[in-house]
VEXPA-73713 format. One line per field, with one value per residue (C-alpha): residue number from 0; residue in one letter; x negated, y negated, z. Coordinates in nm, 4 decimals. Example, Ala and Ser with C-alpha at 12.3 -4.5 7.8 and 13.67 -1.06 7.14 Angstrom:
! residues 2
k	(0	1)
r	(A	S)
u	(-1.2300	-1.3670)
v	(0.4500	0.1060)
w	(0.7800	0.7140)
! end
This chain:
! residues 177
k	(0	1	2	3	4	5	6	7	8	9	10	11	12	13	14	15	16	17	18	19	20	21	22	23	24	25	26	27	28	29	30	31	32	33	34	35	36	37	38	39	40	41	42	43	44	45	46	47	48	49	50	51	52	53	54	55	56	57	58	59	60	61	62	63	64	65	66	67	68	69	70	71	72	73	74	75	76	77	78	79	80	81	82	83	84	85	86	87	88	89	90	91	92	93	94	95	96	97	98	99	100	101	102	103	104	105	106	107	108	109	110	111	112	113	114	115	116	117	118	119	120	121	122	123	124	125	126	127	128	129	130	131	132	133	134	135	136	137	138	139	140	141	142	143	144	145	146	147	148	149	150	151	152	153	154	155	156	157	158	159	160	161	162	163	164	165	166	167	168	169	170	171	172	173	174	175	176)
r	(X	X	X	X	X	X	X	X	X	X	X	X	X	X	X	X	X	X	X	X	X	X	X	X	X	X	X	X	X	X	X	X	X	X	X	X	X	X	X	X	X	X	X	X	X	X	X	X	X	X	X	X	X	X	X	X	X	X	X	X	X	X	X	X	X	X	X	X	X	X	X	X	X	X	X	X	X	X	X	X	X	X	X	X	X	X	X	X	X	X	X	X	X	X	X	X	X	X	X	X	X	X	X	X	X	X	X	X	X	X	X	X	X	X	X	X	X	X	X	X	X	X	X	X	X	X	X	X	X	X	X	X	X	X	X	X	X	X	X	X	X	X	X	X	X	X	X	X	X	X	X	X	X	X	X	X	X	X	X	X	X	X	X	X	X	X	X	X	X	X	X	X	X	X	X	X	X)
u	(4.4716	4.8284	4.9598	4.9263	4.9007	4.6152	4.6849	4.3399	4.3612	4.2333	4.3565	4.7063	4.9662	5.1692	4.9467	5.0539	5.3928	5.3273	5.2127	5.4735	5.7567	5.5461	5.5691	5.9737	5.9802	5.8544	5.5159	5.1698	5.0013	4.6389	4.5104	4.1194	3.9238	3.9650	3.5420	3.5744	3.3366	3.4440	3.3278	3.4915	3.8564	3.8136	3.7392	4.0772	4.2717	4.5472	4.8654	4.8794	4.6943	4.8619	4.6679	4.7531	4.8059	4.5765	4.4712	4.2064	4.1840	4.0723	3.8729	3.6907	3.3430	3.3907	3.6730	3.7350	3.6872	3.7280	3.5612	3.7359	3.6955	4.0158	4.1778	4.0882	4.1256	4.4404	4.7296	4.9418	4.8292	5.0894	4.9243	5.1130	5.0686	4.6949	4.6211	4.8404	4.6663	4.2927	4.4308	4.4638	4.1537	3.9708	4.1098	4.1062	4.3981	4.3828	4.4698	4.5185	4.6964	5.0224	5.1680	5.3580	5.3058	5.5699	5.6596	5.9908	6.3063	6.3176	6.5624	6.3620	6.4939	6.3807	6.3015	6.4178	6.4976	6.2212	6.1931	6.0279	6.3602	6.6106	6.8942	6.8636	7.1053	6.9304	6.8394	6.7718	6.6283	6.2556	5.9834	5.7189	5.4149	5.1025	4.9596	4.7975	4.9506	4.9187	4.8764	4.7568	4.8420	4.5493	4.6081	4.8022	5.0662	5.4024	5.5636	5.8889	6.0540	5.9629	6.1170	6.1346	5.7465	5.6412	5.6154	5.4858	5.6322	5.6410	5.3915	5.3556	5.0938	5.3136	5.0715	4.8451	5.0624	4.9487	5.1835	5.2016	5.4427	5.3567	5.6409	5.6573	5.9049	5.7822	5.9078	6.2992	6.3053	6.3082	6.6503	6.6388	6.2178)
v	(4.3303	4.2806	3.9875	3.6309	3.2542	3.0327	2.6322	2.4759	2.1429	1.7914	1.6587	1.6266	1.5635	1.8278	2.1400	2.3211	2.2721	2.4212	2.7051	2.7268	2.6826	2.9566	3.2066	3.1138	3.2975	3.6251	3.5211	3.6093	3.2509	3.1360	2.7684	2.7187	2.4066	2.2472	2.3292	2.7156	2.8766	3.0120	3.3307	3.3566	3.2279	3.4720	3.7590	3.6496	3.8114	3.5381	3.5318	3.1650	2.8705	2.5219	2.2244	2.0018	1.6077	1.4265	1.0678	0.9975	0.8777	1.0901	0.8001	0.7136	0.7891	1.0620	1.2133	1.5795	1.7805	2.1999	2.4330	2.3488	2.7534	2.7650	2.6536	2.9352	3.2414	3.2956	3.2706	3.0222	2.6703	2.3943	2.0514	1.8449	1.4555	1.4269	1.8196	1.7125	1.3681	1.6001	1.8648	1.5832	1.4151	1.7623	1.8752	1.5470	1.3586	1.0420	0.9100	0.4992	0.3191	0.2805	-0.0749	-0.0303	0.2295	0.4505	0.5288	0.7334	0.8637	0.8463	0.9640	1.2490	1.2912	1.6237	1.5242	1.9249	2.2594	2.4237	2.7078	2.5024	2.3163	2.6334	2.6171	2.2403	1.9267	1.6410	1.3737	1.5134	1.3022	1.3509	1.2105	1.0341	0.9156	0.7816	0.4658	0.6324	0.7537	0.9898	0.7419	1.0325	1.4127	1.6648	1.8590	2.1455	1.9298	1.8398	1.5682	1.7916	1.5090	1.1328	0.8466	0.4502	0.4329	0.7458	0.8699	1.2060	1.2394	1.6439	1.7991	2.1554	2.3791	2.7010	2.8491	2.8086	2.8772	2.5154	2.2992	1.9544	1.7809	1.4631	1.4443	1.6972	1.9667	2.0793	1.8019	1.7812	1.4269	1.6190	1.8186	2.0756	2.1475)
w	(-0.9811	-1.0480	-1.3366	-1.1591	-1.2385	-1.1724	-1.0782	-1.1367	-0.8598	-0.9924	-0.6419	-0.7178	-0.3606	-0.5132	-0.5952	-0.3404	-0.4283	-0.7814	-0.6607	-0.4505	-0.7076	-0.9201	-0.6205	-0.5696	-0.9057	-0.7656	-0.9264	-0.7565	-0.7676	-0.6623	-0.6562	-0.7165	-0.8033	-1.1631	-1.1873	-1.1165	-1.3182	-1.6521	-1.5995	-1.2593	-1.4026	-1.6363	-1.4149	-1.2516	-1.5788	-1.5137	-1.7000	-1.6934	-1.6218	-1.4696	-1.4736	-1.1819	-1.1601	-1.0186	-0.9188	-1.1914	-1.5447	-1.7924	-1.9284	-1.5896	-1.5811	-1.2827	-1.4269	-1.2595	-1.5935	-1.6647	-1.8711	-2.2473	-2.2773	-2.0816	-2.3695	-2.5609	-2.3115	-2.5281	-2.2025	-2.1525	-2.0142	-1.8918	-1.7993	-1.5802	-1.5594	-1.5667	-1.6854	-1.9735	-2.0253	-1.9884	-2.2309	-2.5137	-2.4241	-2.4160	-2.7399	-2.9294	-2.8533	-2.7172	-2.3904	-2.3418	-2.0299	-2.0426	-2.0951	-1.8031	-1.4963	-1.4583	-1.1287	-1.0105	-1.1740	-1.5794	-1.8437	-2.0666	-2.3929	-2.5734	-2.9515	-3.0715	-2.9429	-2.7721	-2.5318	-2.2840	-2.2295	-2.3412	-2.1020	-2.0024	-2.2281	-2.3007	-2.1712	-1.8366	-1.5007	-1.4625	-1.2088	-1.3253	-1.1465	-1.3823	-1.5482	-1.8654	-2.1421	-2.4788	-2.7149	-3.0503	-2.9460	-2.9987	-3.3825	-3.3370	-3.0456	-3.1596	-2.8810	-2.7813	-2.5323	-2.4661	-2.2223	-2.2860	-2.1386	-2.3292	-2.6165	-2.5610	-2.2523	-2.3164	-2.5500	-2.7228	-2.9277	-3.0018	-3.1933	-2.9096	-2.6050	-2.4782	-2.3185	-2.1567	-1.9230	-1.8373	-1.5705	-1.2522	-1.3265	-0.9268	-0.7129	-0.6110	-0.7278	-1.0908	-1.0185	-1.3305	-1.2815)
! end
């Protein structure tokens, strides 16, 4: 099977458009469910994983949840909006509602150079869309860009090849995604 990405859905309006962007890049992309088996992700060999958004609070009792192996199959994982907010609260970070919602266009400022954002000046106009909030990054994250609203409004494990975004890079309303 030739390289590809994997975007595990927790219900998010835009997965198909991740995929999408991913396949815009020449990149062979598949969406499955956020509970795929382990062993069956695995199987896949992907080159990547992207956790999708999603309506739900990690905190909420029925919280769509995946396999915390994932997070060691030693590729790549980028969280956006609620994968990044279930990456923290998977790998012991801490996820609180915000004081305010953030909903629509906000100013991202990155707090140092990372490859994530290599090309792009800070601040750049991002699109946000959630109530909760990283309130205590997992060990191992470093926040790499915040807005007013968040703190860790971008989130990185290097070491680990884990990333989080808690904007969405996909949408147009996000014009350098």
């Amino acid at each position: 099977m030739k390289e590809h990405m994997v975007v595990l859905d927790f219900g998010s309006q835009y997965t198909q458009l991740i995929a999408r962007r991913v396949r815009e890049q020449h990149v062979y992309c598949e969406i499955h469910p956020f509970h795929i088996q382990f062993d069956a992700l695995r199987e896949l060999k992907p080159r990547g994983i992207i956790l999708s958004g999603g309506p739900s609070s990690v905190y909420a009792p029925d919280a769509p949840l995946c396999d915390p192996r994932i997070f060691q199959l030693g590729v790549p994982v980028l969280g956006i909006c609620y994968g990044m907010q279930l990456m923290s609260h998977m790998l012991g970070g801490t996820v609180d509602p915000a004081e305010e919602r953030e909903y629509g266009f906000a100013e991202l400022v990155f707090d140092g150079p990372t490859r994530l954002f290599e090309g792009l000046s800070s601040p750049i106009s991002v699109w946000m869309s959630h109530g909760d909030r990283i309130s205590r990054r997992p060990p191992g994250f470093h926040a790499i860009a915040h807005t007013n609203n968040s703190p860790v409004a971008a989130m990185a494990d290097k070491d680990h090849r884990l990333f989080g975004l808690q904007f969405h890079p996909e949408v147009v309303h996000t014009p350098q995604g």
